[in-house]
LOFINU-575742 format. One record per residue: x, y, z of N, C-alpha, C in turn; residue in one letter; residue number from 0. Coordinates in nm, 3 decimals, always signed. Atoms other than C-alpha are relative to their C-alpha. Layout:
% LOFINU-575742
<<X; Y; Z>; <X; Y; Z>; <X; Y; Z>; a; NUM>
...
***
This chain:
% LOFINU-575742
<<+0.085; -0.118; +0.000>; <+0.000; +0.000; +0.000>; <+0.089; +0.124; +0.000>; x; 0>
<<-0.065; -0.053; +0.007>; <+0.099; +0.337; -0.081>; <-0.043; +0.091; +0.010>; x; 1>
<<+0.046; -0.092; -0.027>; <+0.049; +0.678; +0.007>; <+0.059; +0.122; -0.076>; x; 2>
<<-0.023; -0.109; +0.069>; <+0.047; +0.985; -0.189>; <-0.068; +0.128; -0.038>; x; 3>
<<+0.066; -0.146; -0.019>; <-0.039; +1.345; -0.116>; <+0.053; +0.123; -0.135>; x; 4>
<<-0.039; -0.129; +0.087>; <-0.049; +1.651; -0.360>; <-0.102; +0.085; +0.050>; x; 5>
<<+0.078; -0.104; +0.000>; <-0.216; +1.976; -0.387>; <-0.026; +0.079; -0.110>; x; 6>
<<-0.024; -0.098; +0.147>; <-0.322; +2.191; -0.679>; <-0.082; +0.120; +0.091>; x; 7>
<<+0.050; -0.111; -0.093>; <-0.449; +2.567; -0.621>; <-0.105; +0.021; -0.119>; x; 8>
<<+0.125; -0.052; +0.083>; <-0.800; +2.681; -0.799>; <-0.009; +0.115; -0.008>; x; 9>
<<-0.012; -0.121; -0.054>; <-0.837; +3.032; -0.865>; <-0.177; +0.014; -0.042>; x; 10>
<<+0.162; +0.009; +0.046>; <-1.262; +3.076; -0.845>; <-0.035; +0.179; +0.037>; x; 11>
<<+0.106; -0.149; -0.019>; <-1.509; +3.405; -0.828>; <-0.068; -0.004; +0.140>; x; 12>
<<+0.097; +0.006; -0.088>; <-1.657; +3.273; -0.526>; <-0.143; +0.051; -0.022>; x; 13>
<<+0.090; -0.014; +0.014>; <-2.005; +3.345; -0.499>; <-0.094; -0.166; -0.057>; x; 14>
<<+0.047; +0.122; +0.059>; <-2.115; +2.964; -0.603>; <+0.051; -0.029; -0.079>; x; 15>
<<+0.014; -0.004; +0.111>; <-1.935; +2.936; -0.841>; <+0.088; -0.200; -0.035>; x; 16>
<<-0.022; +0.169; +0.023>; <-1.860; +2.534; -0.941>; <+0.097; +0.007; -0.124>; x; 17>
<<-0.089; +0.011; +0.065>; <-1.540; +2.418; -1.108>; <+0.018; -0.168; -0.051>; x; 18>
<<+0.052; +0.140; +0.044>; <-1.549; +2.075; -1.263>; <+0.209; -0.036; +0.046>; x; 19>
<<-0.097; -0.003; -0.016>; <-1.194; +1.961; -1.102>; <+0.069; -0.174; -0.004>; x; 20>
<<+0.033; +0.172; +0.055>; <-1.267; +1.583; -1.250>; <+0.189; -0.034; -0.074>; x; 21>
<<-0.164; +0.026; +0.095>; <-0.909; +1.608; -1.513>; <+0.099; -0.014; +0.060>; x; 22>
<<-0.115; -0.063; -0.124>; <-0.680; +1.787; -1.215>; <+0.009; -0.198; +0.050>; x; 23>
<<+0.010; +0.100; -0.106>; <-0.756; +1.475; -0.989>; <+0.052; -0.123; -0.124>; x; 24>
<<+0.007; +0.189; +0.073>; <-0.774; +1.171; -1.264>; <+0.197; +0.032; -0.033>; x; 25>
<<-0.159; +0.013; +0.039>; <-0.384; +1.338; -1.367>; <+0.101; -0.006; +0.059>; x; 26>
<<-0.087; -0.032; -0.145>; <-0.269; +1.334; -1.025>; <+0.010; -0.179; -0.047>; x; 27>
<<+0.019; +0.099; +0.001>; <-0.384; +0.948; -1.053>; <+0.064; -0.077; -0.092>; x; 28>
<<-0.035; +0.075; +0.081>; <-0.276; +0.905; -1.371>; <+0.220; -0.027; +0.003>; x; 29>
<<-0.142; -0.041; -0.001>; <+0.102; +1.056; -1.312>; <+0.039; -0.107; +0.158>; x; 30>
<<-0.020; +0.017; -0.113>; <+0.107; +0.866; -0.971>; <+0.038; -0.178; +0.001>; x; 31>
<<+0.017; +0.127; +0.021>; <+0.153; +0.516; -1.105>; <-0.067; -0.126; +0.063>; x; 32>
<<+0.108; +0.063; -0.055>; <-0.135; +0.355; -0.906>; <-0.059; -0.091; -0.046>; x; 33>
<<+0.124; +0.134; +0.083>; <-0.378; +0.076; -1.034>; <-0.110; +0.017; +0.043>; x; 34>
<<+0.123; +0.030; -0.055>; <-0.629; +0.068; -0.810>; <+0.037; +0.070; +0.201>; x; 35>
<<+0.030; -0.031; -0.057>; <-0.725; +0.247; -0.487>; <-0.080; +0.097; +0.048>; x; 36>
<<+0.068; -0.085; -0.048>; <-0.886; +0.551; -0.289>; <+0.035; +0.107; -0.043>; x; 37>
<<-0.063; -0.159; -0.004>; <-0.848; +0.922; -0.396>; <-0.159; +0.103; +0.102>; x; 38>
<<+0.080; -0.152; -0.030>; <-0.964; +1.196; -0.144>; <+0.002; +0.122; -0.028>; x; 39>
<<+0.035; -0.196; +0.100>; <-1.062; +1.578; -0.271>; <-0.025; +0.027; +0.114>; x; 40>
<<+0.044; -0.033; -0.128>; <-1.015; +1.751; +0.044>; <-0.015; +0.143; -0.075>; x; 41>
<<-0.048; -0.128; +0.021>; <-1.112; +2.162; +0.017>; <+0.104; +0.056; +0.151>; x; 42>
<<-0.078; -0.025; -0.100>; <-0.836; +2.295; +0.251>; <-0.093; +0.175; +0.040>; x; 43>
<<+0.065; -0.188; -0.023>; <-1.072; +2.633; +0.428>; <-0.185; -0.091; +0.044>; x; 44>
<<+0.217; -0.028; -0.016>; <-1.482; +2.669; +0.548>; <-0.124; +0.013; -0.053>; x; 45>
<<+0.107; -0.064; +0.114>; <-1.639; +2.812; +0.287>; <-0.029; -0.079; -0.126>; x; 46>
<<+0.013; +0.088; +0.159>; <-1.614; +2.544; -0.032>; <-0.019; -0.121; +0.071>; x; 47>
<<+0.043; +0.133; -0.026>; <-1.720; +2.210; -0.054>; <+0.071; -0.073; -0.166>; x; 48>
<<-0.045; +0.078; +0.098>; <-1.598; +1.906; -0.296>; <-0.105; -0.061; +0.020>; x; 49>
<<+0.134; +0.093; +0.035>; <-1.907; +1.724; -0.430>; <+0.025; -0.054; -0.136>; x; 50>
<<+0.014; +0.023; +0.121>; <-2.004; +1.553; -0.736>; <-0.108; +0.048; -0.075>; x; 51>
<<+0.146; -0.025; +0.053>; <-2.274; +1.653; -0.987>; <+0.055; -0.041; -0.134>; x; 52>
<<+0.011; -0.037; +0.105>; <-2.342; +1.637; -1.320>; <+0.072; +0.110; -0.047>; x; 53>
<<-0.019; -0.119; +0.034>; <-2.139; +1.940; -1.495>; <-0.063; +0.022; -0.144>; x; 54>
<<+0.066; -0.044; +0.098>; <-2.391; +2.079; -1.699>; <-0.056; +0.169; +0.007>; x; 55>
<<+0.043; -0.092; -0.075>; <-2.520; +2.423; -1.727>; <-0.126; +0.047; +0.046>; x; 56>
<<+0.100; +0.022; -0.107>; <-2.864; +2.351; -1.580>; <+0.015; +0.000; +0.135>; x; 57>
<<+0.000; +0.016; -0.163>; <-2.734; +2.256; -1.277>; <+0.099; +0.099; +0.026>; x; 58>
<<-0.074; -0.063; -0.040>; <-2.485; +2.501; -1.266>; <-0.116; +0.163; +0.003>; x; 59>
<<+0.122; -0.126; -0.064>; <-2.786; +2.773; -1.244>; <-0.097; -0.026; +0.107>; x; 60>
<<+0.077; -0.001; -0.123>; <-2.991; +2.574; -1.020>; <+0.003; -0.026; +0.060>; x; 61>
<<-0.070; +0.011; -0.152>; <-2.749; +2.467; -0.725>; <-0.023; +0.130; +0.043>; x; 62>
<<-0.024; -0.142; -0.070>; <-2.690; +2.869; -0.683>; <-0.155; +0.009; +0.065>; x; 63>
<<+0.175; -0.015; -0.019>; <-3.098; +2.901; -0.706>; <-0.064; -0.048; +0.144>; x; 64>
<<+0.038; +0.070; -0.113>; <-3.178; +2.632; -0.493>; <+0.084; +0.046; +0.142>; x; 65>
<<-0.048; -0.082; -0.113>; <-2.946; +2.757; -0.225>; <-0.015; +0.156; +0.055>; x; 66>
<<+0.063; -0.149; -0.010>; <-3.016; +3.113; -0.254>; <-0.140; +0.001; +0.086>; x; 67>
<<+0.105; -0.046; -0.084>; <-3.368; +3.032; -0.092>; <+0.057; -0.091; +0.107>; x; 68>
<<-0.015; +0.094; -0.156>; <-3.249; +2.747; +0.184>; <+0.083; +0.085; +0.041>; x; 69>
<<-0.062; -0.055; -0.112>; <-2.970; +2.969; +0.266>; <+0.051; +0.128; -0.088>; x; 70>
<<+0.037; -0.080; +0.052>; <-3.023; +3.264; +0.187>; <+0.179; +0.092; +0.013>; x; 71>
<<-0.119; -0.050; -0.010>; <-2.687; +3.502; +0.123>; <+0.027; +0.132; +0.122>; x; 72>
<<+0.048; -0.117; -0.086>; <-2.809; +3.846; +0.294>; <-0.088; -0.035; +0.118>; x; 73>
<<+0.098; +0.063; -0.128>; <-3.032; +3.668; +0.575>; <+0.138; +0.013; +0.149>; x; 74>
<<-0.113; -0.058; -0.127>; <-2.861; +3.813; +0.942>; <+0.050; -0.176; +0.043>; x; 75>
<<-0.094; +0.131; -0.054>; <-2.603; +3.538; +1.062>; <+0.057; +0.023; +0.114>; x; 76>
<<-0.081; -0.043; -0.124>; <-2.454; +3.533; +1.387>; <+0.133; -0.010; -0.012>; x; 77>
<<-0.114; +0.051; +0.053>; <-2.128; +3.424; +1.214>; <+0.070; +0.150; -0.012>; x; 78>
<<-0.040; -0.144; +0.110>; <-2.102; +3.786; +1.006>; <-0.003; +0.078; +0.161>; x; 79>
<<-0.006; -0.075; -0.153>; <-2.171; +3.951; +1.383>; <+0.133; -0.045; +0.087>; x; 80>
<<-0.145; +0.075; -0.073>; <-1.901; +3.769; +1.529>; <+0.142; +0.074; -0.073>; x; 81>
<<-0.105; -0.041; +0.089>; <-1.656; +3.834; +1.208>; <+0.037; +0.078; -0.073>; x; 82>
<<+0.012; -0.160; +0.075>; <-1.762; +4.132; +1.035>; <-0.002; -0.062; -0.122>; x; 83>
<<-0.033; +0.005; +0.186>; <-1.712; +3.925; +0.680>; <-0.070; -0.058; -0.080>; x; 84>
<<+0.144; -0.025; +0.079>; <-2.064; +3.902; +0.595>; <+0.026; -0.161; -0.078>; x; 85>
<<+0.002; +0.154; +0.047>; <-2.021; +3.497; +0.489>; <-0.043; -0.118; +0.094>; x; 86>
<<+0.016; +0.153; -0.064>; <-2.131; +3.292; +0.717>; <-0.141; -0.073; -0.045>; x; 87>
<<+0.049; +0.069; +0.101>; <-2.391; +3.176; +0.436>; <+0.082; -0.055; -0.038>; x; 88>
<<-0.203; +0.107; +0.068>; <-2.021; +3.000; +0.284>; <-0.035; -0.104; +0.129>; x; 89>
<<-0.046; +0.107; -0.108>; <-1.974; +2.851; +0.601>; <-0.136; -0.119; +0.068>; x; 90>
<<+0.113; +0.040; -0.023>; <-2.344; +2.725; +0.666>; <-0.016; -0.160; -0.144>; x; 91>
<<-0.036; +0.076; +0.115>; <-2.340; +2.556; +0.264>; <+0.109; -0.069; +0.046>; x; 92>
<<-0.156; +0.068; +0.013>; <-1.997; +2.421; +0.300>; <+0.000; -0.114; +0.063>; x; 93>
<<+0.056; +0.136; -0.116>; <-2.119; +2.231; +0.658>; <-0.065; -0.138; -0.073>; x; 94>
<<+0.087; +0.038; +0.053>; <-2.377; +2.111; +0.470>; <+0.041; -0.078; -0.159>; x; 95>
<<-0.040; +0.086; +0.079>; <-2.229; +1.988; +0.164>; <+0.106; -0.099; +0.007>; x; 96>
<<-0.113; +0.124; -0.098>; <-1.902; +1.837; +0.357>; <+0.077; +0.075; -0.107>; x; 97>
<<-0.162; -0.028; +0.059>; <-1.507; +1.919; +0.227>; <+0.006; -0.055; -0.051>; x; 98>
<<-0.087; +0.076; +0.101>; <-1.404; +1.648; +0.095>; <-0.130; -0.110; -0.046>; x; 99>
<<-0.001; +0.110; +0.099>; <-1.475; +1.361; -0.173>; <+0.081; -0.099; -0.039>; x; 100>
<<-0.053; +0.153; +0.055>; <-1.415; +0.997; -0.200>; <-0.010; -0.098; -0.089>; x; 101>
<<+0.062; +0.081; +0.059>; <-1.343; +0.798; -0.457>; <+0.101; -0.081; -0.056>; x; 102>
<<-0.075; +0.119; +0.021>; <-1.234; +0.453; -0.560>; <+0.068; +0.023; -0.196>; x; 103>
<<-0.064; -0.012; +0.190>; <-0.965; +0.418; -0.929>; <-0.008; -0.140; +0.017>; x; 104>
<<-0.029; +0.152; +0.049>; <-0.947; +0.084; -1.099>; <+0.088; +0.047; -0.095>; x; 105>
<<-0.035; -0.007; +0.120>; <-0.710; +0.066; -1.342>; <+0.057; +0.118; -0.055>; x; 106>
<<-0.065; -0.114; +0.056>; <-0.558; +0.398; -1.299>; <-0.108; +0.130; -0.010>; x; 107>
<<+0.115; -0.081; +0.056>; <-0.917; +0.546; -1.385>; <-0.091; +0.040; +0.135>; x; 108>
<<+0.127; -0.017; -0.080>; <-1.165; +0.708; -1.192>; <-0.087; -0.065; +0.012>; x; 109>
<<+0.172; +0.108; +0.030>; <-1.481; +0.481; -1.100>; <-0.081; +0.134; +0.018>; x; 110>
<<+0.123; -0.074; -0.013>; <-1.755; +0.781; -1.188>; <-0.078; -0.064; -0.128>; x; 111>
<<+0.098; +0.033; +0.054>; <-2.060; +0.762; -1.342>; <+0.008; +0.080; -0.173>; x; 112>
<<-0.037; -0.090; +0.162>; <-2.094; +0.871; -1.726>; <-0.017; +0.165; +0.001>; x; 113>
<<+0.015; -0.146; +0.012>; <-2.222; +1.200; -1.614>; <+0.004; +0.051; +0.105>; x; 114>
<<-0.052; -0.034; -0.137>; <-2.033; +1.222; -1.299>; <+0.113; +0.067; +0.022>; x; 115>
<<-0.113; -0.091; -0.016>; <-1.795; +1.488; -1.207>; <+0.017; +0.037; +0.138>; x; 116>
<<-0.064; +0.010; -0.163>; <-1.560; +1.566; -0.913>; <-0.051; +0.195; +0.015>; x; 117>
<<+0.007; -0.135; +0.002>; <-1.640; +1.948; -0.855>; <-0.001; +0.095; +0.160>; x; 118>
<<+0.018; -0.097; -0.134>; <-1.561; +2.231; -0.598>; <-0.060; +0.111; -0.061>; x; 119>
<<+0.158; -0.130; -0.071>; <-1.835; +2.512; -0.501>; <+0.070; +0.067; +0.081>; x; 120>
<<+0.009; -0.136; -0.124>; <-1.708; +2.812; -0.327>; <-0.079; +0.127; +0.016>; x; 121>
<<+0.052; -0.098; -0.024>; <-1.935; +2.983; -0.145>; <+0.012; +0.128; +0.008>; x; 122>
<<-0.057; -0.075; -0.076>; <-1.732; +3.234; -0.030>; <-0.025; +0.121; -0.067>; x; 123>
<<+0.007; -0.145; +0.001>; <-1.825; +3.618; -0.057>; <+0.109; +0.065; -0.122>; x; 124>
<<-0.124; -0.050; +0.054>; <-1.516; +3.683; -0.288>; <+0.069; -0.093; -0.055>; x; 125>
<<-0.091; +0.120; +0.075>; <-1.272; +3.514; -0.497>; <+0.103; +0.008; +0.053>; x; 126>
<<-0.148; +0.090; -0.048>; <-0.990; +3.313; -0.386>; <+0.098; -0.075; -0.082>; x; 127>
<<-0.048; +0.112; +0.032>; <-0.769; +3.086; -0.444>; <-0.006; -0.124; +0.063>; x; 128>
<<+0.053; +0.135; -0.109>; <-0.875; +2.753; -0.322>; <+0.130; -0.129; +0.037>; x; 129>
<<-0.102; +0.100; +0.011>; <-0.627; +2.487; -0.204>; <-0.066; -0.110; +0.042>; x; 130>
<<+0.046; +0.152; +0.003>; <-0.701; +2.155; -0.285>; <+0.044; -0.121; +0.057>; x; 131>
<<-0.085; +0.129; -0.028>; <-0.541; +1.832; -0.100>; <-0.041; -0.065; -0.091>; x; 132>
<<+0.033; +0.172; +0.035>; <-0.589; +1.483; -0.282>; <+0.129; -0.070; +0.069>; x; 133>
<<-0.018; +0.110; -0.070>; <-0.473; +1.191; -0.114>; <-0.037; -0.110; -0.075>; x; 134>
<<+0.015; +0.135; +0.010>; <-0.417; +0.847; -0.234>; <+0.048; -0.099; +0.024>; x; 135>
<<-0.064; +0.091; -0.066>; <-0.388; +0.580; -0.113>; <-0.048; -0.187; -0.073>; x; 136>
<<+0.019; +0.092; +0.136>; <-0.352; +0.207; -0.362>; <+0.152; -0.066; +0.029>; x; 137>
<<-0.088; +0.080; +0.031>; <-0.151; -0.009; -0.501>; <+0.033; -0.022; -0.143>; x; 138>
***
């Protein structure tokens, strides 16, 4: 068994904005001479989440949508009172969608679905740069 950490950096708009980060990860996997094991997609921070979806641009208008009413961006937070930096909508999403993403390679390859993608979401008020862990661990 073998262990092997990297990082790449994302540079996003924040505000929801979803990055399909499916290629990044499979070339970490592919450069890493692996066969078969686990890769984790950690987001390193509060405010983003690593999920999967579909990357289409349906859903890339109606994740924001759909969140916009459950959690609303401008709705008073006790977070933004605490920190002054008016996000703790980021940090509410983020809980809620979880950091990281797990997922099994065969063969070098990703096991996703045909219209399955690895993708980070940052909530966050502002654009960043996001830092990514992956982790794998195989043979």
């Amino acid at each position: 068994m073998k262990i092997i950490n990297e990082e790449i950096l994302i540079d996003t708009n924040g505000n929801c904005d979803i990055i399909n980060i499916t290629a990044q990860v499979q070339d970490i996997i592919s450069k890493s001479k692996l066969g078969k094991g686990n890769a984790t997609v950690f987001s390193i921070g509060s405010t983003a989440s690593i999920t999967t979806l579909e990357f289409e641009p349906g859903l890339l208008k109606d994740i924001p949508k759909v969140l916009e009413k459950l959690i609303p961006t401008y709705q008073k937070y006790h977070h933004n009172d605490t920190w002054g930096d008016h996000n703790g909508h980021a940090h509410i999403r983020s809980s809620i969608f979880g950091t990281s993403f797990n997922v099994p390679f065969v063969n070098a390859q990703l096991v996703l679905g045909t219209w399955q993608q690895i993708v980070l979401i940052d909530f966050d008020n502002r654009k960043r740069t996001r830092r990514i862990f992956i982790q794998l661990i195989g043979q």
